[in-house]
C-alpha positions in Angstrom: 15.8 26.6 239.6 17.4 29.8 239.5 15.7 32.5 238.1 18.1 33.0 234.8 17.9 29.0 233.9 14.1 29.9 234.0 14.0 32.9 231.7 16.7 30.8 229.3 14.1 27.8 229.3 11.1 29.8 228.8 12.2 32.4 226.0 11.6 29.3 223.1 8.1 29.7 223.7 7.8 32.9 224.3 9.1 33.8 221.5 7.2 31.3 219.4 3.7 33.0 221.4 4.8 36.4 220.6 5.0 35.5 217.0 1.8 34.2 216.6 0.1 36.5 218.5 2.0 40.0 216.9 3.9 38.6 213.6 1.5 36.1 212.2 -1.7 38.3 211.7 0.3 41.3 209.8 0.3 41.5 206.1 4.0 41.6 204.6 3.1 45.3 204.0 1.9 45.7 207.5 5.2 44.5 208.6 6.8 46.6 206.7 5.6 49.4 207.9 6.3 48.2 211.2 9.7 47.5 210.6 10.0 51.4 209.2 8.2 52.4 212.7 10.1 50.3 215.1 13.9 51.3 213.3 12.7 55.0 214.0 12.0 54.3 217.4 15.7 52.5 217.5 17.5 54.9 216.4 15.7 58.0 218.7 17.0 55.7 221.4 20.4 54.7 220.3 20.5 59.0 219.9 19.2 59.3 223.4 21.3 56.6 225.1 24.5 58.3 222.9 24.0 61.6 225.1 22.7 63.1 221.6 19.7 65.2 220.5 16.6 63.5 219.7 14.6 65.3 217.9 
């Protein structure tokens, strides 16, 4: 099986083990505030990968 077909037929459950294991636990708050974090993170990048400043 080549390597992408394998990624494309794992990725369902990854993705469902990821949730459980990083999603589930977290209070809607807690989530929220990750959300906050991780679209600060996002948007350093996007910055960075623009050629922009990042701080």
């Amino acid at each position: 099986m080549p390597a992408s077909q394998k990624l494309i037929d794992s990725a369902p459950g990854h993705v469902a083990h990821v949730r459980r294991l990083v999603f589930d636990p977290l209070t809607t708050v807690q989530r929220r505030q990750l959300r906050a974090a991780l679209s600060g993170i996002a948007e350093t990048v996007r910055r960075e990968a623009a050629g922009g400043p990042t701080g």
